[in-house]
C-alpha positions in Angstrom: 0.0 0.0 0.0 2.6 2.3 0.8 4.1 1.7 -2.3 1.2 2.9 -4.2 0.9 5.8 -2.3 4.6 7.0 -3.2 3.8 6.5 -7.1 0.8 8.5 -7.2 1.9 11.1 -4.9 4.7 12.1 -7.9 1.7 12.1 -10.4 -0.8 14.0 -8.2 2.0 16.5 -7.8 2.3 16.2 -11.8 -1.1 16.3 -12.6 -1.3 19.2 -10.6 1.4 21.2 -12.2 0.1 20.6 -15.2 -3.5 21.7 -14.7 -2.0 25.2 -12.9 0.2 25.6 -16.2 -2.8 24.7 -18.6 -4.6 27.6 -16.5 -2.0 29.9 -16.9 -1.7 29.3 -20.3 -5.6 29.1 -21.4 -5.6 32.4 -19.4 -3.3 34.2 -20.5 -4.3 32.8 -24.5 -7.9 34.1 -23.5 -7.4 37.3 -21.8 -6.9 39.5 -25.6 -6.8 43.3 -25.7 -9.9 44.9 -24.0 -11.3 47.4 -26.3 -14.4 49.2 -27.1 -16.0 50.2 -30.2 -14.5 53.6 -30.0 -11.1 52.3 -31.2 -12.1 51.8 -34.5 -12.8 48.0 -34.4 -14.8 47.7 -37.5 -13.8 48.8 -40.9 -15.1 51.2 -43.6 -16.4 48.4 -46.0 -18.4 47.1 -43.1 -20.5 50.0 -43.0 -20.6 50.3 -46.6 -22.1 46.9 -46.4 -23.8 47.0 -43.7 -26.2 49.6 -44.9 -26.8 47.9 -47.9 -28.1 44.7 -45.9 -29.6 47.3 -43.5 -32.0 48.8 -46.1 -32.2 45.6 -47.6 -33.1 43.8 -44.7 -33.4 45.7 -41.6 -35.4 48.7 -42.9 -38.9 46.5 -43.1 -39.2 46.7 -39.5 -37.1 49.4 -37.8 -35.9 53.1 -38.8 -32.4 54.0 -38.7 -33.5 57.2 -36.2 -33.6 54.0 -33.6 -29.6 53.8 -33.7 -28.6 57.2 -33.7 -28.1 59.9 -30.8 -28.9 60.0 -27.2 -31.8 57.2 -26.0 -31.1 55.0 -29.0 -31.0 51.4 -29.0 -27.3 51.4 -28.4 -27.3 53.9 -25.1 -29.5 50.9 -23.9 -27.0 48.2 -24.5 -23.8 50.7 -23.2 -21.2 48.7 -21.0 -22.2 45.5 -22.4 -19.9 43.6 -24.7 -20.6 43.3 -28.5 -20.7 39.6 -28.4 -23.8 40.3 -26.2 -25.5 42.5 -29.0 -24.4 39.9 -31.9 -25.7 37.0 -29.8 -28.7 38.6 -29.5 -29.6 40.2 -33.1 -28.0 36.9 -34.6 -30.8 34.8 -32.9 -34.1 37.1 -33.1 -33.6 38.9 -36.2 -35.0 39.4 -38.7 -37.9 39.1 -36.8 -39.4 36.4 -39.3 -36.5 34.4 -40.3 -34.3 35.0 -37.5 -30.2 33.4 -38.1 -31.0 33.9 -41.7 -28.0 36.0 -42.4 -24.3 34.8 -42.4 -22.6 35.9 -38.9 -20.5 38.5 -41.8 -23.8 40.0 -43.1 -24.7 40.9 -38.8 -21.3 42.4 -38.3 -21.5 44.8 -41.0 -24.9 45.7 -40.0 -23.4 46.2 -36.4 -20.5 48.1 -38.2 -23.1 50.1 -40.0 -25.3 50.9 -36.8 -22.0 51.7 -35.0 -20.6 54.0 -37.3 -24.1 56.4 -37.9 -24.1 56.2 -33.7 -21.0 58.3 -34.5 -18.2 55.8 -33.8 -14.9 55.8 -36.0 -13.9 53.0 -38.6 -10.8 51.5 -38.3 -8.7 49.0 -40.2 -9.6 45.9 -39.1 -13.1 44.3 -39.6 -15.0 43.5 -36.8 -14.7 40.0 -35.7 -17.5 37.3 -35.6 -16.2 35.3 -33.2 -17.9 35.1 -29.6 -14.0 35.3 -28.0 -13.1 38.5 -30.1 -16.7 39.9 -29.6 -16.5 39.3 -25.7 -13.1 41.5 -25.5 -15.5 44.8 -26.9 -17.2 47.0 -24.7 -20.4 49.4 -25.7 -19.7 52.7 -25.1 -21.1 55.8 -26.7 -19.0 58.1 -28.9 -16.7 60.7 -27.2 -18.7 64.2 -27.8 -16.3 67.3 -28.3 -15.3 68.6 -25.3 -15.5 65.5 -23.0 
């Protein structure tokens, strides 16, 4: 019995090890740049898109006047992450064939909504993944003078 005891206590000690490096590692793979959609996370094309497949789509059922200024639709989702907003648009709209668009087609409707809420393009595109998504925070665009 004692015998036994001395192999697995090596092994629980490895086991262990291994799990707190694993963490470390998955943590540290996971954490990503925290950002918000005031640094420019989607791109120009996006919202050239994205109002195409806005007008196309979007503009059955809801005016553009609902994303724009103060008391919009986006002031009601500030501090929450975009993944949040994707998740949710992704699943419920449109309203009668919800999921019907391609996860691309909701982003640049996103970038679209983002960019006449008076956010800046940038670069990149925005991501469609829930991982990149999760790392950007809602927040409204910085007015002059603030």
């Amino acid at each position: 019995m004692q015998r036994l005891v001395r192999r697995a206590k090596p092994l629980v000690v490895s086991v262990g090890a291994a799990l707190l490096a694993a963490g470390a590692l998955s943590s540290a793979l996971g954490q990503g740049e925290r950002r918000s959609v005031r640094d420019g996370v989607f791109s120009a094309e996006q919202v050239a898109r994205g109002e195409r497949t806005f007008d196309r789509v979007c503009l059955d059922c809801h005016e553009i006047e609902e994303f724009t200024g103060r008391g919009a639709y986006l002031d009601d989702v500030e501090g929450r992450t975009v993944w949040q907003v994707f998740d949710y648009i992704w699943a419920e709209m449109p309203e009668d064939r919800p999921s019907s668009l391609e996860p691309e087609e909701y982003a640049d409707v996103l970038s679209y909504l983002f960019s006449v809420y008076g956010l800046p393009a940038g670069p990149e595109p925005l991501p469609t993944t829930r991982a990149e998504l999760r790392r950007i925070t809602i927040e409204p665009p910085e007015l002059p003078g603030s």
